[in-house]
DSSP file (Angstrom, degrees, kcal/mol; ACC not computed):
  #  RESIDUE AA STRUCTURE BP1 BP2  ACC     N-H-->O    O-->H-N    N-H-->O    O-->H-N    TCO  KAPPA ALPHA  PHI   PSI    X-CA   Y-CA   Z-CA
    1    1 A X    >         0   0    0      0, 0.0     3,-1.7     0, 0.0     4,-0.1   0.000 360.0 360.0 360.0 103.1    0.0    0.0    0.0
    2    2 A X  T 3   +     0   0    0      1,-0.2     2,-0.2     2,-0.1     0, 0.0   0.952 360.0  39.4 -42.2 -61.0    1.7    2.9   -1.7
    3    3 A X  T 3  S-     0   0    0      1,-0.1    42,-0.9    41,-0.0    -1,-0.2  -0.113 109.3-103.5-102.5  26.9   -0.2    5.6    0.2
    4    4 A X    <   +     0   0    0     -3,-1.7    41,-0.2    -2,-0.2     2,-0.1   0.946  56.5 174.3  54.1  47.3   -0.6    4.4    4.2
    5    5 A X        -     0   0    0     39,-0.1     2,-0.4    -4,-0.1    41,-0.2  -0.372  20.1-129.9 -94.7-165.4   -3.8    3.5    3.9
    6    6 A X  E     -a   46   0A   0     39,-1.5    41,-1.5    -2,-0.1     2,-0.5  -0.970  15.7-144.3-153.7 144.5   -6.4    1.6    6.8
    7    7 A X  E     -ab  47  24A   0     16,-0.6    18,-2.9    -2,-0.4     2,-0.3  -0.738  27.1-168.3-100.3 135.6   -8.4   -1.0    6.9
    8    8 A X  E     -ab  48  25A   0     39,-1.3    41,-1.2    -2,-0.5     2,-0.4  -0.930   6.7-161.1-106.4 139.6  -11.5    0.6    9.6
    9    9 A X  E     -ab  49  26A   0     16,-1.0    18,-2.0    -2,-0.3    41,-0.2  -0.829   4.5-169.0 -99.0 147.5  -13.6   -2.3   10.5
   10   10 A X        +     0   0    0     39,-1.4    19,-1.5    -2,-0.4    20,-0.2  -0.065  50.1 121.4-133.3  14.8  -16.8   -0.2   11.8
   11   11 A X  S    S-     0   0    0     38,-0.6    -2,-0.1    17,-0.2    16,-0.1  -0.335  74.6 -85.6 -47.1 154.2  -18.0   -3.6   13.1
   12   12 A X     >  -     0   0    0     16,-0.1     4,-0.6     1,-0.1    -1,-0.1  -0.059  42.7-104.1 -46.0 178.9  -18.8   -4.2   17.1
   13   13 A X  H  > S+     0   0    0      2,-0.2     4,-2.1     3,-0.1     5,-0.4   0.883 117.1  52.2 -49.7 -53.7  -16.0   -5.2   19.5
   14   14 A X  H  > S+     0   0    0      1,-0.3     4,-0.5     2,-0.2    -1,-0.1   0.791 108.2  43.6 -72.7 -21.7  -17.1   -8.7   19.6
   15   15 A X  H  > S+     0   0    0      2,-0.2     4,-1.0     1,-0.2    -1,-0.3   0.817 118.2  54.1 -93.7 -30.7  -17.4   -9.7   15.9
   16   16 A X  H >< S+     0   0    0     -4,-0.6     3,-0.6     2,-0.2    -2,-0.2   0.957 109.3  45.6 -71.2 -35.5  -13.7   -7.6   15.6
   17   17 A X  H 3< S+     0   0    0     -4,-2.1    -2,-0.2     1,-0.2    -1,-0.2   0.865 108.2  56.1 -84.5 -31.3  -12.2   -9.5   18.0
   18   18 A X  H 3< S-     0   0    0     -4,-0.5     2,-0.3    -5,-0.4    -1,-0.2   0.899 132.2 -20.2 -42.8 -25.0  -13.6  -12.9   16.6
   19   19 A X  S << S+     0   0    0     -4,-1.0    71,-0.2    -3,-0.6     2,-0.2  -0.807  73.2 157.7 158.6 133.2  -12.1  -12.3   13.2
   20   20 A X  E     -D   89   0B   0     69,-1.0    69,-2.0    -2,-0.3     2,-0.2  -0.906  48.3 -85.8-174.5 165.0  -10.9   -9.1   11.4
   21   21 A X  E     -D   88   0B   0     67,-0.2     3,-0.4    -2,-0.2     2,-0.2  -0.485  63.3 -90.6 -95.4 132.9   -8.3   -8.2    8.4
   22   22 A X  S    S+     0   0    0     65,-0.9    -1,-0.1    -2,-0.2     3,-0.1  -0.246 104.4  11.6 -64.8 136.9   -4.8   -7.9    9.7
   23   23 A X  S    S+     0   0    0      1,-0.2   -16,-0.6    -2,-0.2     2,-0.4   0.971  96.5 139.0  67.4  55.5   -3.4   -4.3   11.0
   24   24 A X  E     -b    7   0A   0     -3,-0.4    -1,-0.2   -18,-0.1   -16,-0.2  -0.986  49.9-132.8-129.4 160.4   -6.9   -3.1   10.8
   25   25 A X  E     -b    8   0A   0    -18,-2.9   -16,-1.0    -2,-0.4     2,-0.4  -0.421  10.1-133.0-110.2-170.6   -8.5   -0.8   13.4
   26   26 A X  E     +b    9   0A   0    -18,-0.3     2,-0.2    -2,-0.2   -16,-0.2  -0.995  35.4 159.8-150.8 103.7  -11.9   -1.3   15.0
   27   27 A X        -     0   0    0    -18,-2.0     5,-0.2    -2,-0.4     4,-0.1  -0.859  41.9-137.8-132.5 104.8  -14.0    2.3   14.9
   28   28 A X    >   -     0   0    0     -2,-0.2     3,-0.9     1,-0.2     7,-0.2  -0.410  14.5-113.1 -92.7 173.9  -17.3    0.7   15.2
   29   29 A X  G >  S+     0   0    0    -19,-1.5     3,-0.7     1,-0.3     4,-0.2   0.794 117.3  46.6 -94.4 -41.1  -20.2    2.2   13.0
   30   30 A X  G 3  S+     0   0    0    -20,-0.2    -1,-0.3     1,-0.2    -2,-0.1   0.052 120.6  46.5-100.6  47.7  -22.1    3.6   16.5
   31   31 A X  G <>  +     0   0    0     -3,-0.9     4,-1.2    -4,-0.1    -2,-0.2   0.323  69.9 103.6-109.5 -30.7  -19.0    4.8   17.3
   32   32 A X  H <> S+     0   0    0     -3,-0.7     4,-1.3     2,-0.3    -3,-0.1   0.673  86.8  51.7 -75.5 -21.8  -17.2    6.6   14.6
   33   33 A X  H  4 S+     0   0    0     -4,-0.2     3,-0.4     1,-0.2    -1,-0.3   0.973 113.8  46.0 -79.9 -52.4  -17.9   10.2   16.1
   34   34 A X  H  4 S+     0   0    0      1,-0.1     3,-0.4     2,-0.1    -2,-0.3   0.792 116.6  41.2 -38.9 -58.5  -16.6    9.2   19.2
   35   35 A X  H >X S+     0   0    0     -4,-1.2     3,-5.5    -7,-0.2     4,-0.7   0.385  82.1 109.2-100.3 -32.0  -13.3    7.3   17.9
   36   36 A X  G ><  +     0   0    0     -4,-1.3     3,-1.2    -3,-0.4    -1,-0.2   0.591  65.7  62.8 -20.0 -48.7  -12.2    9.8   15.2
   37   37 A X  G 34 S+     0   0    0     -3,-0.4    -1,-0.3     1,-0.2     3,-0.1   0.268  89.7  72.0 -87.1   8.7   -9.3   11.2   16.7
   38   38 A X  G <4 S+     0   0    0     -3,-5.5     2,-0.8     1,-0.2    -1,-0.2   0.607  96.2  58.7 -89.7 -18.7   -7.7    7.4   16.5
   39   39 A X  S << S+     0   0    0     -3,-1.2    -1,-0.2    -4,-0.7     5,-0.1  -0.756  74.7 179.0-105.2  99.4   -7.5    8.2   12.7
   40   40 A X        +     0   0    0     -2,-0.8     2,-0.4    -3,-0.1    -1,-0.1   0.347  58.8  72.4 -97.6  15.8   -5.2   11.5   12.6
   41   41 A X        -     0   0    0      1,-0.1     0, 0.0     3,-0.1     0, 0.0  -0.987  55.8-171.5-124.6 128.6   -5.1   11.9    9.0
   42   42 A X  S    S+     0   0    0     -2,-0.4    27,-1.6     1,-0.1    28,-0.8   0.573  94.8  38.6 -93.7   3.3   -8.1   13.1    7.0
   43   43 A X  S    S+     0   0    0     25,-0.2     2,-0.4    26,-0.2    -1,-0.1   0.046  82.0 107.8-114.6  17.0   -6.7   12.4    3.9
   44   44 A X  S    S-     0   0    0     -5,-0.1    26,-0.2   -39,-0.0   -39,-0.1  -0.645  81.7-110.9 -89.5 120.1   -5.0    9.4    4.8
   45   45 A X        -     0   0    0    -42,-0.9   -39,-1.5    -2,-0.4     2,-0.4  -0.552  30.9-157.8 -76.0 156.1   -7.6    6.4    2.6
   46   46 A X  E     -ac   6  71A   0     24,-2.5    26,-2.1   -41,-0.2     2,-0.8  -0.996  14.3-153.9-104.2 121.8   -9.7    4.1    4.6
   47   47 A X  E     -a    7   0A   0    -41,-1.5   -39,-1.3    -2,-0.4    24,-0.1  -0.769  17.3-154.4 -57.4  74.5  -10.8    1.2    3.5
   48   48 A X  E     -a    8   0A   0     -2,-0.8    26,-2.6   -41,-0.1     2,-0.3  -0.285  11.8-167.6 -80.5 158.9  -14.0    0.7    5.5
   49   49 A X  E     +a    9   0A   0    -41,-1.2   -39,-1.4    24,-0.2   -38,-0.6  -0.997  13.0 169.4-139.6 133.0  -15.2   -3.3    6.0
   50   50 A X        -     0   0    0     -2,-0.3    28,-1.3    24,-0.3   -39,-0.1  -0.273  57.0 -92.8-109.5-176.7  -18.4   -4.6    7.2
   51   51 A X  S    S+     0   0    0     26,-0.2    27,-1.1    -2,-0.2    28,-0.9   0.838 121.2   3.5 -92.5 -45.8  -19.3   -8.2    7.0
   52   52 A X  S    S-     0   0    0     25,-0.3    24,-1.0    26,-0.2    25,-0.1   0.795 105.8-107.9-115.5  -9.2  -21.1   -7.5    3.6
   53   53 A X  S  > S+     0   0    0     22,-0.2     4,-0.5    26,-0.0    24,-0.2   0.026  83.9 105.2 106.3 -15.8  -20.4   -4.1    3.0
   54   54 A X  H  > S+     0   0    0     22,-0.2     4,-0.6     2,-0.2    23,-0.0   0.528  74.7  52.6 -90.3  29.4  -23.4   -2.3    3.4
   55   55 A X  H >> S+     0   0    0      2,-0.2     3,-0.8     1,-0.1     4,-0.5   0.892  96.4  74.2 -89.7 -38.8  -23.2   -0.6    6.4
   56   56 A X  H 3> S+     0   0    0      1,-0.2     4,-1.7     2,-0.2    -2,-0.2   0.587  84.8  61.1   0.8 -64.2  -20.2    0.6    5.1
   57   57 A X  H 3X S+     0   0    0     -4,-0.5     4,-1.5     2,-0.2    -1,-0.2   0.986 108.1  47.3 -43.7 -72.9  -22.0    3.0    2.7
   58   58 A X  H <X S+     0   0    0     -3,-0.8     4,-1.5    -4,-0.6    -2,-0.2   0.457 107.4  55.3 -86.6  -5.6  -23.5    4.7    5.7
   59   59 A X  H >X S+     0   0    0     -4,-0.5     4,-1.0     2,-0.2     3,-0.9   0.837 102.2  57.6 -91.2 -67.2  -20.2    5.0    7.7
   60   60 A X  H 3X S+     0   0    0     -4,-1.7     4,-2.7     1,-0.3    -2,-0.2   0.703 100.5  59.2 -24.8 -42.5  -18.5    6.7    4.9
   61   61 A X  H >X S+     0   0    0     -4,-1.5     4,-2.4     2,-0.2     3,-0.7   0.999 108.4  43.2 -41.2 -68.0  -21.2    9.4    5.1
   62   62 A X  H <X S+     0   0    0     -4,-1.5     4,-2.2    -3,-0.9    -2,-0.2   0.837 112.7  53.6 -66.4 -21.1  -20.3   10.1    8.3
   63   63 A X  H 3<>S+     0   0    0     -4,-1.0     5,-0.6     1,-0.2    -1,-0.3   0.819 111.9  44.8 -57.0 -40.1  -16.7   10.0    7.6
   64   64 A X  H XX5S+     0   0    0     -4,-2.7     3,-5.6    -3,-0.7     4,-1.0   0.921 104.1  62.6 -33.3 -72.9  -17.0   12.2    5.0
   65   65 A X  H 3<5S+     0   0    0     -4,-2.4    -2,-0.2     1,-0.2    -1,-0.1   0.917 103.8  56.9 -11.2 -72.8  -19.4   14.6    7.2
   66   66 A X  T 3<5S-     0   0    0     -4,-2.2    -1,-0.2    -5,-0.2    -2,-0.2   0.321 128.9 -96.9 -68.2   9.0  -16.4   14.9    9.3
   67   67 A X  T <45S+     0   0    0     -3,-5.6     2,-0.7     1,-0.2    -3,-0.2   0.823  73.4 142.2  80.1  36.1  -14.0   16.1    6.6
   68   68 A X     << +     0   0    0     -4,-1.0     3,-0.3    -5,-0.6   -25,-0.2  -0.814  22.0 178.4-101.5 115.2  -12.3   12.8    5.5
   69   69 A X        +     0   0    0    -27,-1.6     2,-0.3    -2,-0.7   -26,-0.2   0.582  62.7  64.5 -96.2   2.1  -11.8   13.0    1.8
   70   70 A X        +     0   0    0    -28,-0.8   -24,-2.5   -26,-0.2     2,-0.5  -0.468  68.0 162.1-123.2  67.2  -10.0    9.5    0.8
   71   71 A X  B     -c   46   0A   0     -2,-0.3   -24,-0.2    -3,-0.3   -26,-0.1  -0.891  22.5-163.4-106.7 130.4  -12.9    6.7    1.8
   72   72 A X        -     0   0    0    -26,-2.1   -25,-0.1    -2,-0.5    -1,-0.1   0.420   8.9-153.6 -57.4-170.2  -12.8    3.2    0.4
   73   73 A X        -     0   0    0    -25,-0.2     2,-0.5     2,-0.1   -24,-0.2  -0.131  20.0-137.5-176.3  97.1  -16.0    1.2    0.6
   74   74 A X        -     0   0    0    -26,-2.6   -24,-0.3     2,-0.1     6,-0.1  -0.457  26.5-132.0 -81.3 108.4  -14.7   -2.7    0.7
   75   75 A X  S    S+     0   0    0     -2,-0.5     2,-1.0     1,-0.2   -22,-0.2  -0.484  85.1   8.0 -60.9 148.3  -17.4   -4.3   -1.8
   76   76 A X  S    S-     0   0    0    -24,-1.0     2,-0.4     3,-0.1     3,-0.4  -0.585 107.1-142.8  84.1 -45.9  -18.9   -7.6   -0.3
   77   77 A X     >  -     0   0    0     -2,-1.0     4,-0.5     1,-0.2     3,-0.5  -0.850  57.1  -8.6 117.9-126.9  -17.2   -6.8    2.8
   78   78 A X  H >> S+     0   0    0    -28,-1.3     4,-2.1   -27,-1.1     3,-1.1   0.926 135.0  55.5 -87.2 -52.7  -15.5   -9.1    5.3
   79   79 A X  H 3> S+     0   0    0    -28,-0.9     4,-0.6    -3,-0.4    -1,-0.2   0.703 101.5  49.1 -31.5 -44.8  -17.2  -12.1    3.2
   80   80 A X  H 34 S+     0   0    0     -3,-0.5     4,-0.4   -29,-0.3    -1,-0.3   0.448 108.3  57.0 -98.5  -2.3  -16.0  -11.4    0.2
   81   81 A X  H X<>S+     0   0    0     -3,-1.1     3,-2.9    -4,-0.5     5,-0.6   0.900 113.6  42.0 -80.8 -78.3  -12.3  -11.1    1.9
   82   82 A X  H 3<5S+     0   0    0     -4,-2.1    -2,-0.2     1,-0.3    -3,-0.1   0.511 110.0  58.5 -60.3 -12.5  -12.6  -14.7    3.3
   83   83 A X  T 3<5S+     0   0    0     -4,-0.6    -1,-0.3     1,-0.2    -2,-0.1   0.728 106.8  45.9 -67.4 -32.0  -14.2  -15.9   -0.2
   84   84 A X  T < 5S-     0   0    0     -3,-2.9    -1,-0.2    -4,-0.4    -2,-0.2   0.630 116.4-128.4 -97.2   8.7  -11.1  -14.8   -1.8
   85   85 A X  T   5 +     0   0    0     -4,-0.5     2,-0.2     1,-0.1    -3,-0.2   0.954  54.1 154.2  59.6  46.1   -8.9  -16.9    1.5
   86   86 A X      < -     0   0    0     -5,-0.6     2,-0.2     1,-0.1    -1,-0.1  -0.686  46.9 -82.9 -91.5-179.2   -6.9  -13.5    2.1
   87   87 A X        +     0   0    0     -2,-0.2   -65,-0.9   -65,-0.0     2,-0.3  -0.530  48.1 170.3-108.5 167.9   -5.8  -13.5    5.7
   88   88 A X  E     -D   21   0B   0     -2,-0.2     2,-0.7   -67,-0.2   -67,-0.2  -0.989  26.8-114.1-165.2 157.7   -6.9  -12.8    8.7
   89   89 A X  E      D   20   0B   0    -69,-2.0   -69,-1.0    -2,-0.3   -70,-0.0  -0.781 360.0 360.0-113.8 145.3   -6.4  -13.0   12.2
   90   90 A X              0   0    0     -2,-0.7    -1,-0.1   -71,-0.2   -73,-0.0   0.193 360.0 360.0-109.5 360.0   -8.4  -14.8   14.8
């Protein structure tokens, strides 16, 4: 990853620590206003991941909202990562 990007899981705690893409942070989705200040770059991309990818859509709004201008949206989401057997830790 040329450009520092981050994988955001905006999942709960419980389902992040169960399984999550490695080196990825945990801002969860009724969270994300709260948590902001963990991500110190607004121009920095994020990749956000859900389990299927739409909630995803709706975090990036608020990420946006909040002056982040380089958001990701991981189609199919956490699923479609384990369909394709990339890793992850667990």
């Amino acid at each position: 990853n040329q450009q520092k990007g981050c994988f955001v899981d905006i999942r709960d705690k419980d389902a992040f620590e169960t399984s999550h893409i490695v080196d990825s942070v945990n801002v969860p989705l009724a969270d994300i206003e709260a948590n902001l200040k963990s991500l110190k770059k607004k121009d920095q991309p994020l990749v956000l991941v859900c389990d299927s990818g739409q909630r995803s859509k709706a975090a990036a709004k608020q990420f946006k909202k909040h002056g982040y201008t380089n958001i990701y949206v991981m189609s199919g989401g956490l699923h479609a990562w384990r369909d394709a057997k990339l890793p992850l830790f667990s």
